[in-house]
C-alpha positions, 0 to 999 in steps of 0.5 A, a space after each residue: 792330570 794327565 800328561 800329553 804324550 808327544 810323538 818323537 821327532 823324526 831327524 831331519 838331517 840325512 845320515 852317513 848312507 844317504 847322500 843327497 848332494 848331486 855332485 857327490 853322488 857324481 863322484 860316488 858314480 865315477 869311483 864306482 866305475 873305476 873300481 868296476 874297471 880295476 875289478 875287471 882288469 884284475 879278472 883279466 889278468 887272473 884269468 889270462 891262461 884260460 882266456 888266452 886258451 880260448 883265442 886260441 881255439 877261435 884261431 883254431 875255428 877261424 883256420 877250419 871255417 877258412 878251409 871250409 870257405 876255400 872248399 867250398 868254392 870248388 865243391 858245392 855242398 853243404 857247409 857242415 861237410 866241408 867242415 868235416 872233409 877239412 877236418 878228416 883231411 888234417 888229422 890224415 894228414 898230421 897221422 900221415 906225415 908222423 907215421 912215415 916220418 915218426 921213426 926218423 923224426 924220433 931219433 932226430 929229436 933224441 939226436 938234436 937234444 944231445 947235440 944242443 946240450 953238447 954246442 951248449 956246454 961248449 959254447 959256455 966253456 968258451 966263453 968261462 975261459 975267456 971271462 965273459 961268463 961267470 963260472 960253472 957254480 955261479 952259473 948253477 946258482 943263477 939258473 936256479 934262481 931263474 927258475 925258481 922266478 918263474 911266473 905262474 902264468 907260464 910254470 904248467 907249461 913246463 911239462 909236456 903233459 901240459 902242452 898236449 892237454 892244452 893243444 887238444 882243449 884248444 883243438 876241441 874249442 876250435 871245432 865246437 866254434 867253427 861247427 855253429 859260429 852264427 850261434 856264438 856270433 849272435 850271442 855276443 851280439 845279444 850281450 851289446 846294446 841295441 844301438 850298437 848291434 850293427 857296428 858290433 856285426 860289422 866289426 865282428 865281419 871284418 875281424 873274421 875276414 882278416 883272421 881267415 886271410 892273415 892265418 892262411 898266409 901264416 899257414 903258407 909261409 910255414 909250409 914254404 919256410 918248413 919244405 925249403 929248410 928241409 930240402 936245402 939243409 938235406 943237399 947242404 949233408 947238414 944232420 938232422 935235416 927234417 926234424 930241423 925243417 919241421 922246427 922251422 915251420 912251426 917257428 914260422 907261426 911266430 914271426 920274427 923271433 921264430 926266425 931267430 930261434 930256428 936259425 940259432 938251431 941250424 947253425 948249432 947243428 951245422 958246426 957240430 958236423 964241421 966248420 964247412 957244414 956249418 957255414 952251409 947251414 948259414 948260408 941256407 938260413 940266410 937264403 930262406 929268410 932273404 927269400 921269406 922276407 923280400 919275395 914271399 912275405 911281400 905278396 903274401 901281405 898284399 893278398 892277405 894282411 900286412 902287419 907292421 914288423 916293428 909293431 908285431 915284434 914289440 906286441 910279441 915281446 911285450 906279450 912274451 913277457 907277461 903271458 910266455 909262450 901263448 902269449 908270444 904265439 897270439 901277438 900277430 892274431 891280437 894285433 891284427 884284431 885290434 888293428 881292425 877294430 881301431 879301423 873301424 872305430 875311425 871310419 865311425 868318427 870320419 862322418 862326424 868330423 867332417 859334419 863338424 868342418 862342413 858346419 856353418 861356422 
């Protein structure tokens, strides 16, 4: 007698890997976004020197692309050469100004150091022996301990090395971008949707724009701070006057905190001369930024762009702190980006909130 074989069933009930409910693949779909999302915030901040690197050179390219535009209003020839007369002109004009002053600047350099070390010390003595500081040991223990606190973010920027390798990385990023940006600007173009190409180009315009205007007020307003420092603080007999003016043009990039900084070295150096000399370097360093704050500041905002003090400030400390010095030196170029991008993304709901009010009710 023979046996009828029967086929095995198949299971019909689904298994762990297959989810059939539609609520839960939602929920599934939604999760997965949010792991993407966190993945890529991580990214972001496992990969924020080298991004932060790379605003840099497109500042860099932004400053060359402006020079180029300016030039070309007077000079009606192709944008390539203009590129390369702006080019050839600040590197003349970086080798120039350190082959004249490169000596005096050098011994100024050596003779601020020691003098801040010497204002230093003293300042901490005075403030041991009258008890507002713990003392020397204590005070050795506690910056070890800072030091050993420091981040990875910031620790390569400790050396010199460092700081040069990363002003040529950007220097070298900023002329590849402003030599073709329409290829970089069409790229990112082809990486939006289709649908929003057109609001991407348009932001992008305008981001361009206001970088242009706001870095040539920043060039402006350091070349003023750097050559007004230096001319006052040399008929002031205040030591050290140029390497001081250069400090403080260069501190003028980083608004606000750059004012305290160069400030704090003015004064430091003025009361290594004498009482009087000292109280000439506040005075100076009052003037400046009265004059910075109240006159040049002002017109330079309504020809360029105006950014709110409080909100640069708190973005700067806020950056400072997560991302050191990079972070401190992009926070006005972040803001104003982000500042235009928020502009244009009310000016596309402004149609459509009106559509709404309008509508029949």
């Amino acid at each position: 007698m023979i046996m009828a074989v029967r086929a095995p069933k198949h299971v019909q009930e689904p298994g762990p890997s297959e989810v059939r409910d539609p609520e839960m693949r939602l929920e599934i779909k939604r999760a997965f976004v949010w792991l993407s999302m966190a993945s890529a915030l991580a990214l972001v901040v496992l990969l924020i020197q080298p991004l932060l690197l790379i605003l840099g050179g497109v500042i860099f390219a932004v400053m060359l692309d402006g020079g180029a535009r300016l030039l070309g209003r007077a000079l009606p020839i192709g944008r390539g050469w203009r590129l390369l007369i702006v080019v050839i002109g600040t590197i003349a004009f970086i080798v120039g100004t350190f082959y004249m002053t490169g000596v005096e600047i050098a011994q100024q350099a050596s003779e601020l150091r020691a003098t801040m070390e010497a204002q230093g010390n003293r300042l901490l003595e005075y403030l041991t022996d009258s008890g507002l500081m713990p003392g020397r040991e204590d005070m050795t223990s506690m910056a070890r301990e800072a030091v050993g606190s420091i981040g990875r973010l910031t620790s390569f920027l400790g050396t010199a090395f460092g700081a040069i390798t990363s002003l040529f990385m950007i220097m070298v990023i900023g002329l590849f971008l402003a030599m073709e940006p329409r290829i970089y600007e069409r790229g990112l173009q082809w990486m939006m949707p289709q649908d929003k190409r057109g609001d991407f180009k348009i932001t992008f315009d305008r981001m361009g724009f206001t970088m242009r205007r706001l870095m040539a007020g920043r060039l402006l307003g350091m070349l003023f701070e750097g050559v007004l420092t230096w001319v006052a603080l040399s008929l002031c007999g205040v030591p050290m006057a140029l390497i001081l003016g250069i400090i403080t043009g260069l501190l003028a990039f980083i608004p606000n905190i750059g004012a305290f900084i160069s400030g704090a070295l003015m004064v430091a150096v003025g009361f290594s001369a004498g009482v009087d000399t000292g109280l000439l370097a506040i005075l100076v360093y009052l003037v400046v930024q009265t004059f910075d704050g109240y006159v040049l500041i002002p017109i330079v905002a309504k020809k360029t762009v105006d950014m709110p003090p409080a909100l640069t400030l708190g973005t700067q400390i806020l950056l400072g702190t997560l991302f050191g010095i990079y972070g401190l030196a992009l926070a006005d170029p972040i803001v104003a980006m982000i500042k235009v991008a928020l502009e244009r993304r009310a000016e596309q709901n402004m149609p459509a909130k009106s559509g709404a009010r309008n509508a029949p009710g």
